[in-house]
mmCIF file of the N, C-alpha and C atoms, coordinates in Angstrom:
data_MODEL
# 
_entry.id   MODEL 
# 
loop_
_atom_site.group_PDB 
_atom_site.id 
_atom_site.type_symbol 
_atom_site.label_atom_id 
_atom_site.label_alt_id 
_atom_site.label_comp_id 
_atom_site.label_asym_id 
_atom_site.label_entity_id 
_atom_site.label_seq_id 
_atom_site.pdbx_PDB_ins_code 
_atom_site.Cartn_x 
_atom_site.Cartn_y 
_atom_site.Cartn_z 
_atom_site.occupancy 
_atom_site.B_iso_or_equiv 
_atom_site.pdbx_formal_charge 
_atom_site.auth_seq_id 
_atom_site.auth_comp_id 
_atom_site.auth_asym_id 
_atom_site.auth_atom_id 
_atom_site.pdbx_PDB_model_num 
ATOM 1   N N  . UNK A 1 1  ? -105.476 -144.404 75.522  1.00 0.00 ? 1  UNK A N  1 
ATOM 2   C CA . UNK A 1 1  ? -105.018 -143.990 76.839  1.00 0.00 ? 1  UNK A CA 1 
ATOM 3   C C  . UNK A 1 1  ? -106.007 -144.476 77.899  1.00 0.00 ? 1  UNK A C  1 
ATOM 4   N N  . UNK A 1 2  ? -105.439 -144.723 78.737  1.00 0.00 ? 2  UNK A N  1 
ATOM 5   C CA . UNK A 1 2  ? -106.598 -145.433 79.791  1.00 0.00 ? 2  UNK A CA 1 
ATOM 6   C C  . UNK A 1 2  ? -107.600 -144.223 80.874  1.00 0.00 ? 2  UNK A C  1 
ATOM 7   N N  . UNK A 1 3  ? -108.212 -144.518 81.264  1.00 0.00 ? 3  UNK A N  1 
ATOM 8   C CA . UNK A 1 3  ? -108.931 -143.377 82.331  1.00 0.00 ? 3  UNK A CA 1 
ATOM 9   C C  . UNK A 1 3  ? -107.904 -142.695 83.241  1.00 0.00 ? 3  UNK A C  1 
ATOM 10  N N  . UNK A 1 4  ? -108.466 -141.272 83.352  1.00 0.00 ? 4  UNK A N  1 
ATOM 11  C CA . UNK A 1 4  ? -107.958 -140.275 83.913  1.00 0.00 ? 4  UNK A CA 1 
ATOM 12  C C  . UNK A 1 4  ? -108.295 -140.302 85.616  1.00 0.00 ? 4  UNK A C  1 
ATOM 13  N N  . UNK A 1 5  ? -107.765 -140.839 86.240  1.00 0.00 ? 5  UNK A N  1 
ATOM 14  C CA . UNK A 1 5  ? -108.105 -141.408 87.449  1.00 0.00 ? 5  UNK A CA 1 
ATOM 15  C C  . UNK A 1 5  ? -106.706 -140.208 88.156  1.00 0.00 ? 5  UNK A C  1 
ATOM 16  N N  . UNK A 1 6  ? -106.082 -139.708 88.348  1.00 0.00 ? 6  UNK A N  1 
ATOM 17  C CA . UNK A 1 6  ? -105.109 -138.823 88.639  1.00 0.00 ? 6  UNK A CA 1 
ATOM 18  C C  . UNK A 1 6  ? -105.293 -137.729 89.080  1.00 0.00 ? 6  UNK A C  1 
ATOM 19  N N  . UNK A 1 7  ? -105.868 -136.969 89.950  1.00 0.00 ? 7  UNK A N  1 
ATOM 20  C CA . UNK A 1 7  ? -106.120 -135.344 89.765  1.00 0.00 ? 7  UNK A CA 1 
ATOM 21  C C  . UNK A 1 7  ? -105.224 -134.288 90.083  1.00 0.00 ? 7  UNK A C  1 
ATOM 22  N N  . UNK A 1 8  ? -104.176 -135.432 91.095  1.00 0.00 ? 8  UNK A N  1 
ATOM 23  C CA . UNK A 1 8  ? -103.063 -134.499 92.059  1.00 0.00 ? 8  UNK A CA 1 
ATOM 24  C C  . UNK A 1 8  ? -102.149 -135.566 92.599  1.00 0.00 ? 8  UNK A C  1 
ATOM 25  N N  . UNK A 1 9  ? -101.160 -134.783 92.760  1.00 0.00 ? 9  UNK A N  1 
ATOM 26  C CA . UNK A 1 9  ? -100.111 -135.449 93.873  1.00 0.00 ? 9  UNK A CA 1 
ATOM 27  C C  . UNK A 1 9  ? -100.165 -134.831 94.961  1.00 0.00 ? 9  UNK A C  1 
ATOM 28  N N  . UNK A 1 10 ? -101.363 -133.997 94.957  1.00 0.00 ? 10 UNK A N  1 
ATOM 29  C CA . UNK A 1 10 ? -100.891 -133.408 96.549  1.00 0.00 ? 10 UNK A CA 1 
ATOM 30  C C  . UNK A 1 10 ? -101.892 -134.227 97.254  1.00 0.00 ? 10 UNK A C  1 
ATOM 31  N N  . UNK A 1 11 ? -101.232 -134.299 98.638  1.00 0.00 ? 11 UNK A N  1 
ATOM 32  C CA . UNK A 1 11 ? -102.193 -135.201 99.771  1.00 0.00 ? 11 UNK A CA 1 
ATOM 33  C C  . UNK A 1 11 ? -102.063 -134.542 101.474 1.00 0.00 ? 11 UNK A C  1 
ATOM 34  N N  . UNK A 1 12 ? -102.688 -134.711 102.043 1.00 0.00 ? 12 UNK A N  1 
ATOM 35  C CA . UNK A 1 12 ? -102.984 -133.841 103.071 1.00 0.00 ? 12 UNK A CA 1 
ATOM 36  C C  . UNK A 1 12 ? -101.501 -134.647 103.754 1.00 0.00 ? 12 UNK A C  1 
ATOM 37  N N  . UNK A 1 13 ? -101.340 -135.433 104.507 1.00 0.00 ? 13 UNK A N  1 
ATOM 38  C CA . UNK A 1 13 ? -100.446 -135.923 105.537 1.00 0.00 ? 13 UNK A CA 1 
ATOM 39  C C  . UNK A 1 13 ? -99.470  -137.010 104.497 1.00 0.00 ? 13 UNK A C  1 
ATOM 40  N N  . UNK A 1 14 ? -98.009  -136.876 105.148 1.00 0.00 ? 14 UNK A N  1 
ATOM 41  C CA . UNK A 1 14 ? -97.616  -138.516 104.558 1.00 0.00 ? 14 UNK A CA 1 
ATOM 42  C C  . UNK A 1 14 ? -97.461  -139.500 104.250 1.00 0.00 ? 14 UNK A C  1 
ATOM 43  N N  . UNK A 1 15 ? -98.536  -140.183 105.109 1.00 0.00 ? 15 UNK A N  1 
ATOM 44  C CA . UNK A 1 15 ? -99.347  -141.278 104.953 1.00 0.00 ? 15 UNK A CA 1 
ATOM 45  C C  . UNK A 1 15 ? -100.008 -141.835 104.006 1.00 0.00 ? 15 UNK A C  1 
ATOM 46  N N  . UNK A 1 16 ? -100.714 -141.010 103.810 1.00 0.00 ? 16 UNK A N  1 
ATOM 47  C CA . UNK A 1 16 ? -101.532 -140.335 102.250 1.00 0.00 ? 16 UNK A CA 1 
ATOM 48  C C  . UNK A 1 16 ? -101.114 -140.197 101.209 1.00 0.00 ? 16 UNK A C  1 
ATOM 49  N N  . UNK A 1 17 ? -99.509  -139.672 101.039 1.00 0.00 ? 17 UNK A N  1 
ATOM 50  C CA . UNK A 1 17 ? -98.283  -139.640 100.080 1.00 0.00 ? 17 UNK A CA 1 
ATOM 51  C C  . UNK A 1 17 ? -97.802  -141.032 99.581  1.00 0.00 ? 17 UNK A C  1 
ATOM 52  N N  . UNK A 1 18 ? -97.874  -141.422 101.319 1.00 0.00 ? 18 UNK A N  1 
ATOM 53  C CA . UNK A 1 18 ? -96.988  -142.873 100.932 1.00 0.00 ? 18 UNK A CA 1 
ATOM 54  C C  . UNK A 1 18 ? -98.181  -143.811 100.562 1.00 0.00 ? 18 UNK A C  1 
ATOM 55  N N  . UNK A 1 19 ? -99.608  -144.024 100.185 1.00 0.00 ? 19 UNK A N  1 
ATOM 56  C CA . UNK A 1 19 ? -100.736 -144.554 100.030 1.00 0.00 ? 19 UNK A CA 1 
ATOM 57  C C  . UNK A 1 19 ? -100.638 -144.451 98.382  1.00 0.00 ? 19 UNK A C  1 
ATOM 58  N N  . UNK A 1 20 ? -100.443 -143.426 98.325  1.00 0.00 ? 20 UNK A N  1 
ATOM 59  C CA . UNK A 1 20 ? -100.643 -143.061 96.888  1.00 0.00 ? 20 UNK A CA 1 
ATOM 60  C C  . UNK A 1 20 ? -99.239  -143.183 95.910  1.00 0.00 ? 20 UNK A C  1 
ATOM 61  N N  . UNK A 1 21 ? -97.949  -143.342 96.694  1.00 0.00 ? 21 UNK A N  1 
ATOM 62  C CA . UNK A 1 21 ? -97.290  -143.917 95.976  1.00 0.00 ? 21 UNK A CA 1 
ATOM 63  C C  . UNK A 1 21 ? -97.339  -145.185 95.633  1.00 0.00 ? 21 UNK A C  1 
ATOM 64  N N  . UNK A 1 22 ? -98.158  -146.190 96.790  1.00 0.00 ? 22 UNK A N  1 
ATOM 65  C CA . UNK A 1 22 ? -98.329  -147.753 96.465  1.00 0.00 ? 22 UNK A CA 1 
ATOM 66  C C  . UNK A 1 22 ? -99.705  -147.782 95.266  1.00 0.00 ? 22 UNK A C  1 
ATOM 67  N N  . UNK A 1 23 ? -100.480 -146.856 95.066  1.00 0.00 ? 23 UNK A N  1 
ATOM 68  C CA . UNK A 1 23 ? -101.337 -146.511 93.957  1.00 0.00 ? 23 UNK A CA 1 
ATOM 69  C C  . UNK A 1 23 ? -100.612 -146.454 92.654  1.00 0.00 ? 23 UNK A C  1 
ATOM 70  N N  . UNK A 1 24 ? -100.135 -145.291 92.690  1.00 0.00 ? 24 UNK A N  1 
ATOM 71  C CA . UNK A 1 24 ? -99.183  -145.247 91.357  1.00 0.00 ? 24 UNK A CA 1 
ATOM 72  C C  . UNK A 1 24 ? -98.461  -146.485 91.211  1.00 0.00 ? 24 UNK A C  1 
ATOM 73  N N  . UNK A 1 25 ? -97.291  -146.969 91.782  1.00 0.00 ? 25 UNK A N  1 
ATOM 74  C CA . UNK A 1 25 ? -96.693  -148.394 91.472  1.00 0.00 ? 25 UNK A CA 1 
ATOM 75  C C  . UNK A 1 25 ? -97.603  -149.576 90.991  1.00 0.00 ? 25 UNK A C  1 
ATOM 76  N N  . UNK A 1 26 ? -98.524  -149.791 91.612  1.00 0.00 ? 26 UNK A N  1 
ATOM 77  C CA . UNK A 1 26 ? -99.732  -150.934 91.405  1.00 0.00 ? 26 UNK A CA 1 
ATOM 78  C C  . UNK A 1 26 ? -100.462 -150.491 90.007  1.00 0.00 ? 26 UNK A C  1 
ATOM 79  N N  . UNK A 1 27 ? -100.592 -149.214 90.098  1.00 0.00 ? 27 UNK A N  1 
ATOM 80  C CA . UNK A 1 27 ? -101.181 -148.848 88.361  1.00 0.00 ? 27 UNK A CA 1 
ATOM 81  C C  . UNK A 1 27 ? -100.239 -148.806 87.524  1.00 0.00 ? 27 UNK A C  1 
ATOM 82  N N  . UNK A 1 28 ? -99.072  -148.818 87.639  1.00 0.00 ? 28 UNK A N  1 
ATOM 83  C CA . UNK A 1 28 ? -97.924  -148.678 86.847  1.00 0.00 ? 28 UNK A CA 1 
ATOM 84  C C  . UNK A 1 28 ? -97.821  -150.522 86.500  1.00 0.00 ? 28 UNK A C  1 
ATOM 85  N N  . UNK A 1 29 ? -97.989  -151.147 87.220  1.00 0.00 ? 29 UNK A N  1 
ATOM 86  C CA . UNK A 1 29 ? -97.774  -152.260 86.653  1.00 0.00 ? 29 UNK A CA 1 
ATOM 87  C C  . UNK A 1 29 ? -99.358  -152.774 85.661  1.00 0.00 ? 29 UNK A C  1 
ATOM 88  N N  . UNK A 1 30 ? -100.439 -152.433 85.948  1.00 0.00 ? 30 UNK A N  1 
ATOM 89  C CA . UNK A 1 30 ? -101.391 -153.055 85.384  1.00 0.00 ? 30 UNK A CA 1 
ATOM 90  C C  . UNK A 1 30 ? -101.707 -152.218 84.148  1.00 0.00 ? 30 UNK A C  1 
ATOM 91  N N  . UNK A 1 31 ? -100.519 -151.069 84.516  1.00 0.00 ? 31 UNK A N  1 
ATOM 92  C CA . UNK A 1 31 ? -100.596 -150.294 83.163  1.00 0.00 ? 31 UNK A CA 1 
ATOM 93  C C  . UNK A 1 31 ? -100.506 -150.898 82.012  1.00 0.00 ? 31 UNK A C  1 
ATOM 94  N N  . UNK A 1 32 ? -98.812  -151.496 82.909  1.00 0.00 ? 32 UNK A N  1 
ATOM 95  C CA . UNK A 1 32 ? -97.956  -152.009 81.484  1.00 0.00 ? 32 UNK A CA 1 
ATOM 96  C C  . UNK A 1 32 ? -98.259  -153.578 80.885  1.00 0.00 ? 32 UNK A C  1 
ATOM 97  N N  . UNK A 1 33 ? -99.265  -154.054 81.931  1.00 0.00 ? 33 UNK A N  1 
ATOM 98  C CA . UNK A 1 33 ? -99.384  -155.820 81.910  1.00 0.00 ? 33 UNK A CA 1 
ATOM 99  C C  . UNK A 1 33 ? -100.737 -155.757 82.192  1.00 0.00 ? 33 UNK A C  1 
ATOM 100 N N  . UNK A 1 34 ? -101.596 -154.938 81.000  1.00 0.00 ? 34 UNK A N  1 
ATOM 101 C CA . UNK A 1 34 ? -103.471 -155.518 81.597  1.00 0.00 ? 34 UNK A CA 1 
ATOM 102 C C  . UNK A 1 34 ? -103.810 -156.631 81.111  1.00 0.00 ? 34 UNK A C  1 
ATOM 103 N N  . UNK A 1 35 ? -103.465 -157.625 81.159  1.00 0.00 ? 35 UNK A N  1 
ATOM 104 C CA . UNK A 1 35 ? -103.983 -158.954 80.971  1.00 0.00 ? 35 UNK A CA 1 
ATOM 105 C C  . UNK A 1 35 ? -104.470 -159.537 82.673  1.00 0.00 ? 35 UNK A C  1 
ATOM 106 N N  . UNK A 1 36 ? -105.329 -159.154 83.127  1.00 0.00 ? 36 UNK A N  1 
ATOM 107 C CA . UNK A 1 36 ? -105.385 -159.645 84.501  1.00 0.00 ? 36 UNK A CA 1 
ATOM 108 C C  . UNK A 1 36 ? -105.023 -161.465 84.681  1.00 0.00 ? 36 UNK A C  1 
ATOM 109 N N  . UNK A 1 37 ? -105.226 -162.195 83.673  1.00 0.00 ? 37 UNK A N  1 
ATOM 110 C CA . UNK A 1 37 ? -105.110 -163.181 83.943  1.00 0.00 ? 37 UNK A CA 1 
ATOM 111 C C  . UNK A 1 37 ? -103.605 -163.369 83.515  1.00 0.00 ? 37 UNK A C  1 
ATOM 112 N N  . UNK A 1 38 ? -102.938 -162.914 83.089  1.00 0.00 ? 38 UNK A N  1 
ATOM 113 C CA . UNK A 1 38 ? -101.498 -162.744 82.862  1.00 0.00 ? 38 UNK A CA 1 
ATOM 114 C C  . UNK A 1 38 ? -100.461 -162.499 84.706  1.00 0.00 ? 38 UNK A C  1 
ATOM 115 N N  . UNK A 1 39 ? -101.412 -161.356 84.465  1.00 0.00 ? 39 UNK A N  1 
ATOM 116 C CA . UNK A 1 39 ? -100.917 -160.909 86.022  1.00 0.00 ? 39 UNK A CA 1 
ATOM 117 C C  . UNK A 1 39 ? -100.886 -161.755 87.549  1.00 0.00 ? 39 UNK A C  1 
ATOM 118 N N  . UNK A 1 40 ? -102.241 -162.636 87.448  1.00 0.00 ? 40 UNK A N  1 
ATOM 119 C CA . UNK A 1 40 ? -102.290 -163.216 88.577  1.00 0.00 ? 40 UNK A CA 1 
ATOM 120 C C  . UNK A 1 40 ? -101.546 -164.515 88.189  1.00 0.00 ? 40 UNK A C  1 
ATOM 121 N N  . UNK A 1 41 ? -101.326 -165.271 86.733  1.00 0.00 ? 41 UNK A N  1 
ATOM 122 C CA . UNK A 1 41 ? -100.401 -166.267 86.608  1.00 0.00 ? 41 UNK A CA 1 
ATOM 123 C C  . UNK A 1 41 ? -98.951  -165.654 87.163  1.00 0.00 ? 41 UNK A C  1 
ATOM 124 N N  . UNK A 1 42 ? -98.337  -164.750 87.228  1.00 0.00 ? 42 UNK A N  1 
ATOM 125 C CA . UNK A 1 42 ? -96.977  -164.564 87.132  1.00 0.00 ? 42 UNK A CA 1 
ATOM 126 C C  . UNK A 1 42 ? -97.160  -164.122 89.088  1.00 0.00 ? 42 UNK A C  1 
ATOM 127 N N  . UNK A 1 43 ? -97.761  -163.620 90.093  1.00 0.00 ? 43 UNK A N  1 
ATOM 128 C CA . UNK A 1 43 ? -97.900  -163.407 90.908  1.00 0.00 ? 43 UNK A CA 1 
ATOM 129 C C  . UNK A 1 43 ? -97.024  -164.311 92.183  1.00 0.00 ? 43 UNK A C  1 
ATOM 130 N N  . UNK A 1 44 ? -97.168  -165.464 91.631  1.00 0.00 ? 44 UNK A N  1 
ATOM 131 C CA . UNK A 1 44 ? -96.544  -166.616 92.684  1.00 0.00 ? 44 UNK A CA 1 
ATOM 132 C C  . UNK A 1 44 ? -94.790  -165.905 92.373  1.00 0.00 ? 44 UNK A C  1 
ATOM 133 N N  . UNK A 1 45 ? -94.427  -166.063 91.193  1.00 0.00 ? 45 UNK A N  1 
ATOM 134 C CA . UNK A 1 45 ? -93.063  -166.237 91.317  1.00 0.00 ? 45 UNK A CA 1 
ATOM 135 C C  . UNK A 1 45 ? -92.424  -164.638 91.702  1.00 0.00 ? 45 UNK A C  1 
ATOM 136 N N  . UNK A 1 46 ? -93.134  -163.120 91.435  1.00 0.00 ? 46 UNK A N  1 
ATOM 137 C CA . UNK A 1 46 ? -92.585  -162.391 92.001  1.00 0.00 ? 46 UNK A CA 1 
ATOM 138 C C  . UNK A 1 46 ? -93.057  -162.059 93.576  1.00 0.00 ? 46 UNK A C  1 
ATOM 139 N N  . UNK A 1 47 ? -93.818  -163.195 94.065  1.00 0.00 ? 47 UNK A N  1 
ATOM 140 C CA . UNK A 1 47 ? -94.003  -162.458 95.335  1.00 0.00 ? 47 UNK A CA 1 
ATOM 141 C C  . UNK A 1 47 ? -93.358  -163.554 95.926  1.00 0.00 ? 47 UNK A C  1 
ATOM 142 N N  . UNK A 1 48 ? -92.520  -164.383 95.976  1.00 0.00 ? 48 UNK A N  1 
ATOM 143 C CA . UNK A 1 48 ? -91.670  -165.255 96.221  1.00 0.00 ? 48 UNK A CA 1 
ATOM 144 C C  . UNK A 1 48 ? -89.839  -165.076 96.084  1.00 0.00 ? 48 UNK A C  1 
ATOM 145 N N  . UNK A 1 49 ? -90.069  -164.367 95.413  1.00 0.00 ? 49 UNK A N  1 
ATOM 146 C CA . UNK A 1 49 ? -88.258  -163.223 94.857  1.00 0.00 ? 49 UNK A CA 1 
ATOM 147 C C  . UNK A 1 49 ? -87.978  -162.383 95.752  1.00 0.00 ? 49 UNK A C  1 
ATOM 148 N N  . UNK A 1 50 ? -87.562  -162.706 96.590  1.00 0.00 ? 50 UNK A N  1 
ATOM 149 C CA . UNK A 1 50 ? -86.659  -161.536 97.354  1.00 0.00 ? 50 UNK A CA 1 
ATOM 150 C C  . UNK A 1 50 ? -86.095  -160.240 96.230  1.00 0.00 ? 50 UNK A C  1 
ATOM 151 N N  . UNK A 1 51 ? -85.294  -160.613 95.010  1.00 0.00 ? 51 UNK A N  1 
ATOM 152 C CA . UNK A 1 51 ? -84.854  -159.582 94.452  1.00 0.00 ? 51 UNK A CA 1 
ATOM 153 C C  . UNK A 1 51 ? -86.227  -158.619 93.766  1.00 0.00 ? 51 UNK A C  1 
ATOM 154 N N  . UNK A 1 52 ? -87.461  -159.543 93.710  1.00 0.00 ? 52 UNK A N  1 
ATOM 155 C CA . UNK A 1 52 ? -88.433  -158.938 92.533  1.00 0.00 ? 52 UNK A CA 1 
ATOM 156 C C  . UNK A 1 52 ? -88.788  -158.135 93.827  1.00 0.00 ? 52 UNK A C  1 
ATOM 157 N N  . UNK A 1 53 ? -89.137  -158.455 95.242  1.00 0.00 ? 53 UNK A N  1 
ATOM 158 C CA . UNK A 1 53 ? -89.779  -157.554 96.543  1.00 0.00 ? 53 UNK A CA 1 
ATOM 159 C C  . UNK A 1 53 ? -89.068  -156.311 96.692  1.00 0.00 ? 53 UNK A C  1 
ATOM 160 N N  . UNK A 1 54 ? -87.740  -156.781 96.454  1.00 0.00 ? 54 UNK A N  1 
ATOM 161 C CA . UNK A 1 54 ? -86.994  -155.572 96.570  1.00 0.00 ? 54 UNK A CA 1 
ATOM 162 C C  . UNK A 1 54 ? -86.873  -154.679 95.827  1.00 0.00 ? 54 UNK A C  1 
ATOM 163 N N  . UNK A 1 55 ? -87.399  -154.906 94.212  1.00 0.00 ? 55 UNK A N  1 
ATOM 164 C CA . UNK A 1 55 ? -87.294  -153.870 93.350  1.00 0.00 ? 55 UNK A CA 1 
ATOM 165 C C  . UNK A 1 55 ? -88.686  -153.319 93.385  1.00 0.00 ? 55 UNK A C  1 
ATOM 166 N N  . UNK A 1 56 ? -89.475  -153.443 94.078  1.00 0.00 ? 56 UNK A N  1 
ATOM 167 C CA . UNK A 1 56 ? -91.109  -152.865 94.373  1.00 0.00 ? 56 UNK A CA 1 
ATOM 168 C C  . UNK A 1 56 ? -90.402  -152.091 95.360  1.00 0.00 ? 56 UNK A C  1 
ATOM 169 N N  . UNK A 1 57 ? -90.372  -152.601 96.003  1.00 0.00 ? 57 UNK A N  1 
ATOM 170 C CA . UNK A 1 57 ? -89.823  -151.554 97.305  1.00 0.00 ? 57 UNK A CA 1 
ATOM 171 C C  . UNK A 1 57 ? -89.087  -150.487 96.767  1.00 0.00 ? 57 UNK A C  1 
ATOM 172 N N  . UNK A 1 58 ? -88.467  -150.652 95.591  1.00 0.00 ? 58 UNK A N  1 
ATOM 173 C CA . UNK A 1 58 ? -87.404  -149.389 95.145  1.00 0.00 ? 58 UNK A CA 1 
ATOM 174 C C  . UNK A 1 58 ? -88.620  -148.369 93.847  1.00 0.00 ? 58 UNK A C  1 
ATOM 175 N N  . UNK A 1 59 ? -89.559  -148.967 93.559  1.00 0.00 ? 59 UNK A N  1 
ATOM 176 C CA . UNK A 1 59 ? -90.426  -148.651 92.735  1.00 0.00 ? 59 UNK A CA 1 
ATOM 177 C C  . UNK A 1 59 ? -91.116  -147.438 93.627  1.00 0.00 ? 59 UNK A C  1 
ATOM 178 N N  . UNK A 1 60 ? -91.500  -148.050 94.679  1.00 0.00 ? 60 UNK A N  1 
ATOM 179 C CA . UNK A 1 60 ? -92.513  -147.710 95.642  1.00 0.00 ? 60 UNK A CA 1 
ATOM 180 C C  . UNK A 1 60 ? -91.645  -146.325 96.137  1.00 0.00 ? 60 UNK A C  1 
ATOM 181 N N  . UNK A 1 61 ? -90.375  -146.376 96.776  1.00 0.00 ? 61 UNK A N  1 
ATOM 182 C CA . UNK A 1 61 ? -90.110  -145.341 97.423  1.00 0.00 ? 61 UNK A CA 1 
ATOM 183 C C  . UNK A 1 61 ? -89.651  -144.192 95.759  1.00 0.00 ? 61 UNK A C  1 
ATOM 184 N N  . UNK A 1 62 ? -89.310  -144.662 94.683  1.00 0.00 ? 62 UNK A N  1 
ATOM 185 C CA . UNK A 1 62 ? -89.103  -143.581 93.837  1.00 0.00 ? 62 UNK A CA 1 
ATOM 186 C C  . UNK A 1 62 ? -90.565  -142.548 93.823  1.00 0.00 ? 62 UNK A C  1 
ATOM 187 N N  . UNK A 1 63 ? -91.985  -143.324 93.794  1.00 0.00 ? 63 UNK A N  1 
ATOM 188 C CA . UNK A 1 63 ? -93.206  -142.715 93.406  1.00 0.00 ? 63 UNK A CA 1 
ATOM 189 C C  . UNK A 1 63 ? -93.483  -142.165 94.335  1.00 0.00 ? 63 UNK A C  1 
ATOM 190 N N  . UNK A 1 64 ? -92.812  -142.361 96.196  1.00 0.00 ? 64 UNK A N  1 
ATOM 191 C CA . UNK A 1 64 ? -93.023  -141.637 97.360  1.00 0.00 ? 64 UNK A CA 1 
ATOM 192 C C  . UNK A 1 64 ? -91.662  -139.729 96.918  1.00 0.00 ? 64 UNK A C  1 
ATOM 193 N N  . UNK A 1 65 ? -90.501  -140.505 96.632  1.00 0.00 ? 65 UNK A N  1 
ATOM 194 C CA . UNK A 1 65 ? -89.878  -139.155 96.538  1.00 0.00 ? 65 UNK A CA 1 
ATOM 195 C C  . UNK A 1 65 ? -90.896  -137.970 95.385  1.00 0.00 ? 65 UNK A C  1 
ATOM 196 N N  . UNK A 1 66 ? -91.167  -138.796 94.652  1.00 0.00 ? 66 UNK A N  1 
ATOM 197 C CA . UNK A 1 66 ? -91.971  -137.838 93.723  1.00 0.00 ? 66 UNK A CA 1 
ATOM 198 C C  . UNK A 1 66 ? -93.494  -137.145 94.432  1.00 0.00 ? 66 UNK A C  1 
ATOM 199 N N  . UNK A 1 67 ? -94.087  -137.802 95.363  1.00 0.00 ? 67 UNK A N  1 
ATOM 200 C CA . UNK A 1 67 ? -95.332  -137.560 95.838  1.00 0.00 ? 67 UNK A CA 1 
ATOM 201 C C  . UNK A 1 67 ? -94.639  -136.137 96.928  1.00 0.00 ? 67 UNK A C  1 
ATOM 202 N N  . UNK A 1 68 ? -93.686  -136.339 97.565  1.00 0.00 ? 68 UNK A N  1 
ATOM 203 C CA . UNK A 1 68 ? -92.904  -135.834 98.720  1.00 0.00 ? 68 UNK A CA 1 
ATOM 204 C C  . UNK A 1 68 ? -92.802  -134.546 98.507  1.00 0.00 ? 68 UNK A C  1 
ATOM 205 N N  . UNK A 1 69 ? -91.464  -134.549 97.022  1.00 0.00 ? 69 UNK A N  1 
ATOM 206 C CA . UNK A 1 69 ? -91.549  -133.109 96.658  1.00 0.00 ? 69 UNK A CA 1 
ATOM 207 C C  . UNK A 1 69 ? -92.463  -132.340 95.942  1.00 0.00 ? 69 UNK A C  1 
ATOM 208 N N  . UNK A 1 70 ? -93.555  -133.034 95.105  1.00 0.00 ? 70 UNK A N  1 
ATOM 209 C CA . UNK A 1 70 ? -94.879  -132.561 94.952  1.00 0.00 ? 70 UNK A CA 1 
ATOM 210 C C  . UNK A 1 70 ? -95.216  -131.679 96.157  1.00 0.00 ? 70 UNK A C  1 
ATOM 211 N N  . UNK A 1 71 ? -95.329  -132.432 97.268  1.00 0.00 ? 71 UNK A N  1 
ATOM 212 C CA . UNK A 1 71 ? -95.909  -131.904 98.664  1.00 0.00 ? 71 UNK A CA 1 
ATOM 213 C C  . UNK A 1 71 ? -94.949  -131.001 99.571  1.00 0.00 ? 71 UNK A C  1 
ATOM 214 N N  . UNK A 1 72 ? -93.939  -130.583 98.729  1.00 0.00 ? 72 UNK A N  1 
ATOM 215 C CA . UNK A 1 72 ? -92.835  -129.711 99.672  1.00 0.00 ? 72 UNK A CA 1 
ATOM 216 C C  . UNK A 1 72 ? -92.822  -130.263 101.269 1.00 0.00 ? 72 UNK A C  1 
ATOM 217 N N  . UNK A 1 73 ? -92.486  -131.810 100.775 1.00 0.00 ? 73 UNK A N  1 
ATOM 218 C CA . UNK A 1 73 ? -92.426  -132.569 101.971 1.00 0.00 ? 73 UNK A CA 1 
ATOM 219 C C  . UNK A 1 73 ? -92.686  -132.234 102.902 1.00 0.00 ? 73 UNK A C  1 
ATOM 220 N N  . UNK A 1 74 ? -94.399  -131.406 103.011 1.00 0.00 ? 74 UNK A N  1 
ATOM 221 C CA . UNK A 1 74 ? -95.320  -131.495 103.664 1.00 0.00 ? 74 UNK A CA 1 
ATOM 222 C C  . UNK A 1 74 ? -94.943  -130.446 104.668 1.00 0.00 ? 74 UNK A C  1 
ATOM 223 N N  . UNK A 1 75 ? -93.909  -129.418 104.364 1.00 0.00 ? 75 UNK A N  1 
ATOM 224 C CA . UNK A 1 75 ? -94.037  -128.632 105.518 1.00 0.00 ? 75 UNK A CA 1 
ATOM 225 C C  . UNK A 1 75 ? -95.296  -127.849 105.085 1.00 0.00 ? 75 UNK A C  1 
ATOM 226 N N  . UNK A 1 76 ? -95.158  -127.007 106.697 1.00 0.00 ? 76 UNK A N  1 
ATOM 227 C CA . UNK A 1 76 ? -96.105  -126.127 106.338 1.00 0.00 ? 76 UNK A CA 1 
ATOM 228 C C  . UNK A 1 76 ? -95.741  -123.975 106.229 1.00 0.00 ? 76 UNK A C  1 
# 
């Protein structure tokens, strides 16, 4: 299992929510693909994909809904 780097989903403001959902997504991929030199070979062709940008973007806002209701979408 890799390091325990995680302590919470809670975060003071949404900003912070939405910071830490681009955390989780970005560790979610180097989770599943730690070959760093793997990773930066394949880099050109998904950051060039409109469809691959767009499925980050759908990555990204699933790990924000999850940060959100963690945070009882931050009311107070």
């Amino acid at each position: 299992m890799a390091d325990q780097w995680l302590e919470t989903l809670i975060t003071a403001t949404p900003q912070a929510g939405y910071e830490l959902a681009i955390t989780l997504s970005r560790r979610g991929v180097k989770y599943t693909q730690p070959d760093p030199e793997v990773l930066h070979k394949l880099r050109p062709e998904y950051a060039n994909s409109a469809d691959s940008l767009t499925a980050v973007s759908q990555v990204i806002a699933i790990n924000f809904q999850t940060v959100a209701a963690a945070n009882n979408y931050w009311r107070k």
